[in-house]
C-alpha positions in Angstrom: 0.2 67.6 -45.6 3.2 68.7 -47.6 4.8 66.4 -49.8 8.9 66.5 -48.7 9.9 63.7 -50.3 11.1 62.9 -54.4 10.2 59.8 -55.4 11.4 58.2 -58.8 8.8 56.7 -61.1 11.7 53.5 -61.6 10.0 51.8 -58.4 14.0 50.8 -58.1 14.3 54.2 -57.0 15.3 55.8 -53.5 13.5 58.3 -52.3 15.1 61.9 -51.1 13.7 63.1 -47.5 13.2 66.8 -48.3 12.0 67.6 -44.9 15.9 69.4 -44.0 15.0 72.7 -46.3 12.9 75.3 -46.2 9.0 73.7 -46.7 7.5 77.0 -47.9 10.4 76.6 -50.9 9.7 73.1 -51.0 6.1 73.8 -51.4 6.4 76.5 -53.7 9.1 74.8 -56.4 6.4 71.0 -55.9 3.5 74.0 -57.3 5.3 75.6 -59.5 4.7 78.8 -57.8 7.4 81.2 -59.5 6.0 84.1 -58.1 6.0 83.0 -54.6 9.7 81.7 -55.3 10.4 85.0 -56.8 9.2 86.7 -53.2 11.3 84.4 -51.1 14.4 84.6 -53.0 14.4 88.5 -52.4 14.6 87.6 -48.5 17.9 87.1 -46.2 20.4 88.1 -48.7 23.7 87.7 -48.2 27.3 86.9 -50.3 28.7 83.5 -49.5 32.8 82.0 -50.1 31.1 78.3 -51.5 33.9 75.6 -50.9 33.3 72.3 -52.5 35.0 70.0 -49.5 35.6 66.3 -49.0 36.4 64.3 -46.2 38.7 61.3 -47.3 37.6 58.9 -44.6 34.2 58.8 -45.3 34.6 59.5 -49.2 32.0 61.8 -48.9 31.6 65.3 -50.8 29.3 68.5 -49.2 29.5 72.1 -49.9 30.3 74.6 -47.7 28.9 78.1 -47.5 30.8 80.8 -45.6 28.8 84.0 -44.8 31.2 87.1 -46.3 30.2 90.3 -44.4 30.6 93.5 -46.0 32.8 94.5 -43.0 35.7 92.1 -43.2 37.8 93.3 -45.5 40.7 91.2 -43.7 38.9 88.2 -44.4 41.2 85.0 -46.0 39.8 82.5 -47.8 43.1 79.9 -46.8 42.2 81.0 -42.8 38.9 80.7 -42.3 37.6 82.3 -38.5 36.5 79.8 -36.4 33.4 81.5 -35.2 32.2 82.3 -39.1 28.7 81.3 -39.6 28.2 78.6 -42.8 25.7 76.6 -44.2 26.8 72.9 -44.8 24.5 71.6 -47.5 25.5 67.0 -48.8 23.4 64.5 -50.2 23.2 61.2 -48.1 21.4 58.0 -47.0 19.0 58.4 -44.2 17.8 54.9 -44.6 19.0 52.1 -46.7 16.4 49.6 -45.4 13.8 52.3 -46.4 15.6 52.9 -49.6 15.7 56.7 -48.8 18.2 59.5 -48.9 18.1 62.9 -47.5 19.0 66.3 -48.5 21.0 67.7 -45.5 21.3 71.7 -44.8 22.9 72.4 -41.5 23.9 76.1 -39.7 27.0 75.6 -38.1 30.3 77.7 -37.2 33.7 77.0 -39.4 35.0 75.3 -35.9 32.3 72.8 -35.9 33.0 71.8 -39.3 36.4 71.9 -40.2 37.8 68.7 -38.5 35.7 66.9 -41.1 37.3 68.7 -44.1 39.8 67.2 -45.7 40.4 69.0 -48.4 38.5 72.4 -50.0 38.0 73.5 -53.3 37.2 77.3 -53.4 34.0 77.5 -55.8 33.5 81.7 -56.0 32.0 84.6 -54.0 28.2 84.6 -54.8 26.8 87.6 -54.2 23.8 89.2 -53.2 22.6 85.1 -52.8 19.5 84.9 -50.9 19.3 81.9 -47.9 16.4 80.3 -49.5 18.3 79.7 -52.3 20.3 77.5 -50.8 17.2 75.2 -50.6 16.1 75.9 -54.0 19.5 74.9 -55.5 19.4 71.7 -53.2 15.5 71.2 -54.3 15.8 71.9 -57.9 18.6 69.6 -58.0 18.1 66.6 -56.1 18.6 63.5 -57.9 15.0 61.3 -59.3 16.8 58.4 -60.4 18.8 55.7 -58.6 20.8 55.0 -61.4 21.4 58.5 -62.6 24.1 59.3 -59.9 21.7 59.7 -56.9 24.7 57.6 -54.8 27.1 59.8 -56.1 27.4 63.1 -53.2 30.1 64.4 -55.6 28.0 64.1 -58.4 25.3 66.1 -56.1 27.6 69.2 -54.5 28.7 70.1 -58.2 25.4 70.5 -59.4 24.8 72.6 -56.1 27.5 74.9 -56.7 26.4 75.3 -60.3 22.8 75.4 -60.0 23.3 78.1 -57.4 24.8 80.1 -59.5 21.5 80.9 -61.3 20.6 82.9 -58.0 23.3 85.1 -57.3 23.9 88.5 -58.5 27.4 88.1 -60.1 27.7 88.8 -64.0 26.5 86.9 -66.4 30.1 85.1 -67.1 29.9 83.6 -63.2 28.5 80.5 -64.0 31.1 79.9 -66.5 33.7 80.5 -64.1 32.2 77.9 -61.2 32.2 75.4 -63.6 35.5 75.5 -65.0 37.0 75.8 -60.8 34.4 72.4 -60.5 35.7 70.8 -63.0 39.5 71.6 -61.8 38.9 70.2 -58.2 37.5 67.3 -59.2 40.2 66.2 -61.8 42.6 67.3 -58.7 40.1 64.9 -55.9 39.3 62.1 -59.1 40.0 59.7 -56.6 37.1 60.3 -54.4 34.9 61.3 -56.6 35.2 57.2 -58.6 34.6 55.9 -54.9 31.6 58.2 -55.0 30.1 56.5 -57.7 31.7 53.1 -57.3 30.7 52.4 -53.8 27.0 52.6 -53.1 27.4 53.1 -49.5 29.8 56.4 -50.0 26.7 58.6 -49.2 26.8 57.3 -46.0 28.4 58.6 -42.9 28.5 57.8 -39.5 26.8 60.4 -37.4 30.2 61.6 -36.1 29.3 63.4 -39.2 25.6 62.6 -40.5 24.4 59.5 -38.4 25.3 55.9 -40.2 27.7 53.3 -41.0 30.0 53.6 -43.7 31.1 50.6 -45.2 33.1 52.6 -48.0 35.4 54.1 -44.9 35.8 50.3 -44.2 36.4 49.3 -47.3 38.6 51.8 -48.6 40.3 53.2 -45.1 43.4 51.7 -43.1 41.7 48.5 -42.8 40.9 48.0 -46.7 44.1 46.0 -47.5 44.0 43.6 -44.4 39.9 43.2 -45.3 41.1 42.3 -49.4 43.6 39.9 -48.4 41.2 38.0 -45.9 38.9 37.9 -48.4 41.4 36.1 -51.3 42.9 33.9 -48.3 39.1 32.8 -47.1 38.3 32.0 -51.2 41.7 29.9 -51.6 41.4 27.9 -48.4 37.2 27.4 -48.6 37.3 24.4 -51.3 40.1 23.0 -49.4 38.1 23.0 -46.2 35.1 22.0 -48.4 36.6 18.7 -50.0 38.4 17.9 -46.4 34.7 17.8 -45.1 32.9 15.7 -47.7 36.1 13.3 -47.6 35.8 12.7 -43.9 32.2 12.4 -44.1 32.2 9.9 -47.1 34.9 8.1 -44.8 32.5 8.2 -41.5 29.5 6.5 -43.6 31.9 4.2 -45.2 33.2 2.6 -42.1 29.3 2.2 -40.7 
């Protein structure tokens, strides 16, 4: 049976569901096989536009990787064909009563995915990137600890981008440059990324886009005022209601 799941050794730990990507990569990077690894990464090569996207609703991060074909020279990275093949690759909760998350990696069109992007942040042009690095990347860096960021799907996609880096055939400098465009987007989308790590429940989406409930969309969407000022009107009028009751009470037993 092949292990595809990570599990912490802090037994506070989630666990990450594996079981989305590639198992002959999964197998090969839980046995160390680099030679194996080495074979498969030579496979399905292609070059990719990687977009680190969010989607404000659901305060949710995932990467997005466009297929670039050799023959589109008229391709635009601000207009996007509908009918372009991608790879949508996020970190999120599969089961909270489980304590599990899951690495997603879903084929898809740019149409099917582009009503749940909010905003885009153009990463680079990886070359020569093999498909089954896109599972290594995800693999190599999917989080171990609970407390080290693993609620954090921000957190996640950047180490993505930058981890798959390591597997493409640009110059040496690339890596340099994805990390100084990361690090740019996200000063640009801070906002999201603090809900990231300050709401636990950020990695989770309803299946309109992954299959959950958000609470951060609750908490933080068109409703989040109205829910804040219920709460601070509930905690101002409870001891009123409280001492109301004991009075009547004491009252009721008095008169008996």
């Amino acid at each position: 049976m092949v292990e595809n799941t990570i599990q912490s050794i802090d037994s506070s730990a989630y666990r990450v569901n594996l079981s989305h990507l590639d198992e002959n990569i999964v197998i090969a990077h839980n046995n160390k096989e680099r030679e194996s690894l080495r074979r498969l990464l030579l496979l399905s090569q292609h070059d990719y536009y990687v977009f680190l996207c969010v989607n404000d609703k659901y305060a949710h991060a995932f990467v997005l990787c466009v297929t670039a074909e050799e023959n589109d020279p008229n391709f635009e990275l601000s207009n996007i064909p509908d009918e372009k093949p991608c790879w949508k690759i996020h970190l999120a909760f599969e089961s909270m009563h489980l304590r599990r998350y899951k690495i997603y990696k879903e084929e898809c069109t740019y149409e099917e995915v582009k009503d749940t992007i909010d905003r885009r942040y153009y990463v680079g042009k990886y070359n020569g990137t093999s498909e089954y690095a896109l599972d290594l990347a995800a693999v190599e860096v999917a989080p171990h600890r609970y407390n080290a960021l693993l609620n954090d799907c921000m957190e996640f996609a950047k180490k993505f981008c930058i981890k798959l880096s390591d597997y493409c055939n640009n110059e040496h400098e690339f890596k340099d440059i994805v990390k100084d465009r990361i690090r740019n987007a996200t000063a640009t989308g801070y906002r999201v990324e603090t809900v990231s790590r300050r709401v636990q429940s950020s990695a989770i989406t309803g299946h309109v886009l992954y299959g959950g409930a958000d609470v951060s969309s609750f908490l933080y969407g068109t409703h989040g005022p109205a829910v804040v000022l219920a709460v601070v009107i509930f905690l101002l009028i409870y001891p009123i209601l409280v001492t109301v009751l004991v009075v009547a009470i004491v009252k009721y037993y008095s008169i008996l």
